[in-house]
C-alpha positions in Angstrom: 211.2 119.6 120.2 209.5 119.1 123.8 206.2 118.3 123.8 205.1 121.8 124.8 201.1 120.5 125.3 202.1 118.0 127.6 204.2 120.3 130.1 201.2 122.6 130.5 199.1 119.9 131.0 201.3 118.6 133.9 201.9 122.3 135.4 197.8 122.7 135.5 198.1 125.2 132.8 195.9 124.5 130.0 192.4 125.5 129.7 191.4 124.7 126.4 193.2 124.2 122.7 191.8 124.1 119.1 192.2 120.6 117.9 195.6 120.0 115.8 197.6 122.6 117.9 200.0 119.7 119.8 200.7 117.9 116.6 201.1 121.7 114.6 203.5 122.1 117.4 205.6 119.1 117.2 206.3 119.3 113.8 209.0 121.9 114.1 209.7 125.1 115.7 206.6 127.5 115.4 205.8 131.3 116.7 203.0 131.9 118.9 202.0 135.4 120.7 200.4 136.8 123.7 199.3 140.4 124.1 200.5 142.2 127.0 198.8 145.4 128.5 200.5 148.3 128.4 198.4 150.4 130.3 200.7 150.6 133.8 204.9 151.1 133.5 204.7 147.8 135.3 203.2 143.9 134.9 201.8 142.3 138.0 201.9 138.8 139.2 198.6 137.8 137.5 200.4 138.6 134.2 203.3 135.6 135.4 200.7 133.2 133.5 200.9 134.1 130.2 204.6 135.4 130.8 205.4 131.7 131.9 203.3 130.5 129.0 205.8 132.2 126.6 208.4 131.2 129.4 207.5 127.7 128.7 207.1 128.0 125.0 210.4 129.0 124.2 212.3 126.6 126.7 210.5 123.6 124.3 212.2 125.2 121.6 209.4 127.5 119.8 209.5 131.1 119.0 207.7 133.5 121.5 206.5 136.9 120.7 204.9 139.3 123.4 202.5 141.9 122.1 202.7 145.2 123.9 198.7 146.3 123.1 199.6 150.1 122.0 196.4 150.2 119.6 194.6 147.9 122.2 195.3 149.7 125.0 194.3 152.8 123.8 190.3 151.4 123.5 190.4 148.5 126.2 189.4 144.7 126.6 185.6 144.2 127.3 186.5 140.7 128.6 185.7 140.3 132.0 185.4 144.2 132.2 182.3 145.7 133.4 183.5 149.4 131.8 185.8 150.7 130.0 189.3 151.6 131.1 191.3 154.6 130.3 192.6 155.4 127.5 196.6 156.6 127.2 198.3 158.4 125.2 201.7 157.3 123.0 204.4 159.0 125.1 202.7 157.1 127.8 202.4 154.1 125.8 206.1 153.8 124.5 207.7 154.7 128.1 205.4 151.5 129.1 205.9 149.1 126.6 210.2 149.6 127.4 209.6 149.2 131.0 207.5 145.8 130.2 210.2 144.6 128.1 213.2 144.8 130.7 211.0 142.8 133.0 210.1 140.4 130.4 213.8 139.8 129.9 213.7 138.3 133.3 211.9 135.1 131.4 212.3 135.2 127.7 215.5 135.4 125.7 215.5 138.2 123.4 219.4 138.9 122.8 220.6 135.1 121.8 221.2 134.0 118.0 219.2 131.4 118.4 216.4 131.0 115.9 213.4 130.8 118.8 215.0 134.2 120.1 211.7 136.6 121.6 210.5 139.4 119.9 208.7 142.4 121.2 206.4 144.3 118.8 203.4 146.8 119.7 200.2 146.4 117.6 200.6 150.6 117.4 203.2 150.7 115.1 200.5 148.4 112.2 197.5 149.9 113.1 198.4 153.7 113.4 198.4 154.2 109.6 195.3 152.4 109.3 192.0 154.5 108.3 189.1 153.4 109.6 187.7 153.3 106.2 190.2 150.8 105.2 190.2 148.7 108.1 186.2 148.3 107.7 186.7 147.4 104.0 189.4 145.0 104.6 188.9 143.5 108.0 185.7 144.2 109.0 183.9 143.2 106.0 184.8 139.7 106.7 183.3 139.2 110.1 180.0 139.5 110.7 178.3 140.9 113.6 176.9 138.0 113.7 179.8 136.4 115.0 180.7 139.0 116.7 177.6 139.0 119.0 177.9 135.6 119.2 181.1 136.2 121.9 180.5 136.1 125.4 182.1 139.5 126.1 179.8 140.6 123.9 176.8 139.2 125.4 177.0 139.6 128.8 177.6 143.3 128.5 175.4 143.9 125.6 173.0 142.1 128.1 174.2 143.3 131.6 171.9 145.5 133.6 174.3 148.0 133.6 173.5 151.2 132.0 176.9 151.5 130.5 175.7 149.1 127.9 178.8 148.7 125.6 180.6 151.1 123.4 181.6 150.8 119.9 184.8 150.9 120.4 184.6 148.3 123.0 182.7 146.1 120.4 185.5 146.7 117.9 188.0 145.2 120.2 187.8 141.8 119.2 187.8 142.6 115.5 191.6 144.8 116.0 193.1 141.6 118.4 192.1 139.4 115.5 193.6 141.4 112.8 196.9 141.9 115.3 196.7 137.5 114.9 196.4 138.5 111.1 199.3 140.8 111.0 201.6 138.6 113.0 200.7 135.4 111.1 201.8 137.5 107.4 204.7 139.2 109.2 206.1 136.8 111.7 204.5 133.1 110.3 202.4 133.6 114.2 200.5 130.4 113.7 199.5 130.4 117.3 197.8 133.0 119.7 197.8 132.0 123.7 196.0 134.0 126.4 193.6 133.3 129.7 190.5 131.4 128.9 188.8 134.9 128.7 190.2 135.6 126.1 189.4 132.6 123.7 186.7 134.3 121.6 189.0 137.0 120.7 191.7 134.8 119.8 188.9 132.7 117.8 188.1 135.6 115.7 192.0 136.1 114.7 192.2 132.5 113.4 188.9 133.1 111.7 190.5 136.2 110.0 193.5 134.0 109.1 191.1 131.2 107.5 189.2 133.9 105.7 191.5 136.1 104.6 195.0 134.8 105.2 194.2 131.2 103.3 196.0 129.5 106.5 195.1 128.0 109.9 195.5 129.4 112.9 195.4 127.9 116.2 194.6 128.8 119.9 196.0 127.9 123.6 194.0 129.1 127.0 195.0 128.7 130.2 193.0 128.4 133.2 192.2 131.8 135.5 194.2 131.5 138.5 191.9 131.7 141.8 192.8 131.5 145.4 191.5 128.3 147.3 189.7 131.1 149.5 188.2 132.8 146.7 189.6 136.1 146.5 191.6 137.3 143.1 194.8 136.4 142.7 197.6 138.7 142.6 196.0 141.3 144.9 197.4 142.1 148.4 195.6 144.5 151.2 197.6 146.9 149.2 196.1 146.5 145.7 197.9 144.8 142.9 201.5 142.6 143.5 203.8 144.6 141.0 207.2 143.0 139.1 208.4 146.5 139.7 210.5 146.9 143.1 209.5 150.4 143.2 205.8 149.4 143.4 206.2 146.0 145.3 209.1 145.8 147.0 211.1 142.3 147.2 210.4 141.8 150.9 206.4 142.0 150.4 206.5 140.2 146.8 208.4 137.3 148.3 205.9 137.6 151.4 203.1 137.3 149.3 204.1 134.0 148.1 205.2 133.1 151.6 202.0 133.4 152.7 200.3 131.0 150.4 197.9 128.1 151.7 199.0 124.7 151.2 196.5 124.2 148.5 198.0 127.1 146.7 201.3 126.6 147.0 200.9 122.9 145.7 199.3 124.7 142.7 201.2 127.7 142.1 204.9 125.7 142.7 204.4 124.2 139.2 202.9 127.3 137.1 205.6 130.2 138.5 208.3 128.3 138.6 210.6 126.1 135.7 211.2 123.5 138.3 211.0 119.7 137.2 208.4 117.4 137.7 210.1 115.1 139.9 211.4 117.9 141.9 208.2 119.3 142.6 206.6 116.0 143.3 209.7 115.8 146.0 209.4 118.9 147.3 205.0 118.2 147.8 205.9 114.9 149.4 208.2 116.6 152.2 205.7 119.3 152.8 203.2 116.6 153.3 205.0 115.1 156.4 205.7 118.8 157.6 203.6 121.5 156.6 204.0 123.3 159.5 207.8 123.6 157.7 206.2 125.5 155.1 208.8 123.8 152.5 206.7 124.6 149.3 205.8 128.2 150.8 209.4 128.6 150.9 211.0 126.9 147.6 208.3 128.9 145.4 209.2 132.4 147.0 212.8 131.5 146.7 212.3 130.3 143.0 209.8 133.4 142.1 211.6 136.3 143.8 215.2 135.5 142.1 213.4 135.1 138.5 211.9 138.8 139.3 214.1 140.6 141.4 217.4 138.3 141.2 219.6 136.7 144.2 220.8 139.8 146.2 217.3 141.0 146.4 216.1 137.5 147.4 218.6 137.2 150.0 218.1 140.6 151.3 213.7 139.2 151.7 215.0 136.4 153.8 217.3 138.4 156.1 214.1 141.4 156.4 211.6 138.3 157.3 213.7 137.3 160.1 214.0 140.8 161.8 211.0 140.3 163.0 211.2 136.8 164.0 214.8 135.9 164.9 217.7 137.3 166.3 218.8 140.3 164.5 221.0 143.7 165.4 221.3 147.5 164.8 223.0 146.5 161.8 220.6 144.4 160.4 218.2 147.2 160.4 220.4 149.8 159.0 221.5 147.2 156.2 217.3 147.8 154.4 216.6 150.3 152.5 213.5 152.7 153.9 211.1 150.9 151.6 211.9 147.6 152.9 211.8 148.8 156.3 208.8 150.8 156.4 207.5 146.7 154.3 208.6 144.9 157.4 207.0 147.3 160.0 204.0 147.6 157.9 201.3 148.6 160.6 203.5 149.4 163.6 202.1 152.6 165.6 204.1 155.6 165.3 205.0 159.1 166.9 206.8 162.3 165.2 209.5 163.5 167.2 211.5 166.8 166.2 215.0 165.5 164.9 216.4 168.6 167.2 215.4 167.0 170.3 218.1 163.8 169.1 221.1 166.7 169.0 221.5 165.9 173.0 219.7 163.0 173.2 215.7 162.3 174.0 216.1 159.8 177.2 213.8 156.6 177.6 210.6 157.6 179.9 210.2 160.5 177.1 210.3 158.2 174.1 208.0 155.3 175.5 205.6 157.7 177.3 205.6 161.3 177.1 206.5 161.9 173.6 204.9 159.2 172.1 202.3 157.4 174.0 203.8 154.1 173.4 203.4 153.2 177.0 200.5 154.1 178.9 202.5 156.2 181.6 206.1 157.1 183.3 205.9 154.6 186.0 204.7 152.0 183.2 208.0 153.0 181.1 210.3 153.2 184.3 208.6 149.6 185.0 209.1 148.4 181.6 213.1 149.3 181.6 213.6 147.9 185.2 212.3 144.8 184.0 214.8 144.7 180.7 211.5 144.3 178.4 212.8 147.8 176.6 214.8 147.8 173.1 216.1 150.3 170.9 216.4 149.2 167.3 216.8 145.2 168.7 219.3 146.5 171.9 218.0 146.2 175.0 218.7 149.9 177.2 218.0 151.2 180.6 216.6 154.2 182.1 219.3 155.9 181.6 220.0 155.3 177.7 219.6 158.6 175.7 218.6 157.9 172.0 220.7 160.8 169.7 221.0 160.7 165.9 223.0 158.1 165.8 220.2 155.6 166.5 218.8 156.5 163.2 217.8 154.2 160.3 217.8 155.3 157.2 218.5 159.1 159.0 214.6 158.9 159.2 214.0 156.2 162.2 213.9 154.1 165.6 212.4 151.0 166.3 211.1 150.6 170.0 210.3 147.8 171.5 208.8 145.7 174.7 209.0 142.2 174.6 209.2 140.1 171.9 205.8 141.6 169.6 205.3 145.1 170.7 206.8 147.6 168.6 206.3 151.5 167.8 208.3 153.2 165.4 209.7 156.7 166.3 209.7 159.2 163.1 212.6 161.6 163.5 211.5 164.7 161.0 
């Protein structure tokens, strides 16, 4: 057995454990759960923590098991929350939890033989026979409110100025997560729950259920809330959240994201996202050291994070997308992304609409930089422009008398102008 404790201490992953967990741990292979929200078809990257927490887990030879919340997720978490979220239904719920899996496959064996193999189970499938007359007499009656008011998601919405005050069901929540530790520590011998260190008083009330009425011990693992250096919430980019779903976030912009990392960050986030060593790590922060300007670490952890989400090919295909902008790239190039990726890397860029009709005999250059799209401030400006060889189409430099037809197209949609080496403007064929 690795000493599971000691490589989240290293990585600046743990927040806080009950006493007895590392030597519980180290007596043999044990199964410990974290509850996933199934609320979106996709995770994001601020659910990579307790993913690599499980990640982690089961590379030191214990058994993980993710919780998809189906029960959970249908009344919502008050920790942290300032209202309640929206409630699903269980089409909704299942179609979820499968999409959650596949990309939790990504990190955690769930096929192998092995004895530590993942499971997946959904708190829906114990708690959907459950009457709430029998879960109050056999769950409820053993945790008072008390206790319950006690927590500080309790408190600080019971005692927020908000007039939402807190529902019911809200209030509940803790009491269902604890019985899900319950249910798991009967049916799968869970003796640990792990989460963010919001969540320790729910996980607290599970181990109290499991003293109570399981006649066992239960024990609890946080990790630390991942910040930026700058303050803002991790995980969001000017476009909301950072998905695991190349539909929502494509690879370009999810390796970007960690591309564009501070220093500080990077030397924080290299050693919770990725599975790399501690001495390569340490190598890799002493060479950024004597060249940050090199961006080494920026580099390594968007390498390491993109292939464990998205795989090689797509990684490879991020690289070759962040230098079209940069380097020294062709027609080619451009036609080789896919419109998502394209659209990614020109994120911004001014555009024009030009009738697709107008390509059949060609639309020539002082149209397409001035009179159709406004690109350039005037004809003599674009006649200027091409005289001086400042003018490309899609990364080729053209003359006056270039005529841009269908052919020019990428992805039968688009044409990248440009003047110099930063000015670009996008022409939308439709």
């Amino acid at each position: 057995m690795k000493n599971f404790i000691q490589e989240l201490e290293w990585r600046g992953m743990l927040h806080q454990s009950m006493p007895g967990t590392e030597e519980h741990l180290m007596e043999g292979m044990r199964s410990a759960y974290i509850g996933f929200d199934p609320t979106a078809d996709s995770l994001h990257i601020g659910n990579l923590v307790p993913i690599m927490l499980l990640a982690h887990y089961q590379r030191c030879g214990h058994k993980p098991i993710a919780l998809v919340g189906g029960a959970t997720g249908m009344i919502g978490d008050p920790s942290g929350k300032s209202s309640e979220r929206n409630l699903l239904n269980e089409k909704t719920l299942r179609h979820n939890q499968e999409c959650v899996k596949n990309q939790l496959a990504h990190f955690l064996d769930f096929d192998s033989d092995a004895d530590n193999a993942a499971v997946l189970v959904n708190n829906y499938d114990w708690m959907k026979e459950f009457s709430f007359l029998e879960f109050i007499r056999d769950v409820g009656k053993h945790i008072t409110v008390n206790y319950m008011m006690a927590k500080d998601s309790v408190k600080n919405r019971i005692g927020s100025e908000s007039k939402e005050g807190m529902s019911f069901t809200e209030f509940t929540y803790q009491l269902v997560q604890g019985y899900d530790f319950l249910h798991l520590f009967n049916a799968h011998s869970a003796t640990l729950q792990m989460g963010g260190s919001d969540q320790w008083g729910n996980i607290t009330t599970g181990t109290e259920l499991i003293r109570r009425v399981g006649n066992g011990k239960g024990y609890a693992i946080t990790c630390p809330l991942i910040t930026k250096s700058d303050g803002s919430k991790f995980g969001k980019s000017e476009g909301g959240n950072v998905w695991l779903d190349a539909k929502r976030t494509s690879p370009y912009k999810f390796y970007q994201y960690w591309l564009n990392t501070s220093d500080e960050d990077a030397e924080k986030y290299i050693k919770i996202f990725t599975f790399l060593d501690k001495v390569t790590i340490d190598g890799l922060i002493a060479e950024h050291l004597e060249a940050p300007h090199l961006r080494v670490l920026q580099k390594r952890l968007g390498e390491e994070v993109t292939i464990l989400v998205h795989g090689k090919e797509e990684y490879e295909k991020a690289i070759s997308a962040s230098s079209i902008l940069f380097g020294k790239s062709t027609e080619e190039d451009l036609k080789g992304l896919d419109e998502q990726t394209f659209l990614d890397v020109f994120d911004g860029v001014p555009q024009a609409s030009v009738e697709k009709s107008e390509l059949e005999n060609g639309l020539d250059m002082i149209g397409a930089l001035s009179a159709k799209t406004g690109f350039l401030k005037s004809n003599g400006e674009a006649r200027r422009a091409l005289k001086e060889n400042s003018i490309s189409v899609n990364k080729s430099k053209v003359k006056e008398d270039f005529l841009i037809t269908s052919s020019a197209l990428i992805a039968d949609k688009y044409v990248l102008l440009q003047r110099g080496k930063k000015n670009y403007y996008l022409l939308v064929a439709e």
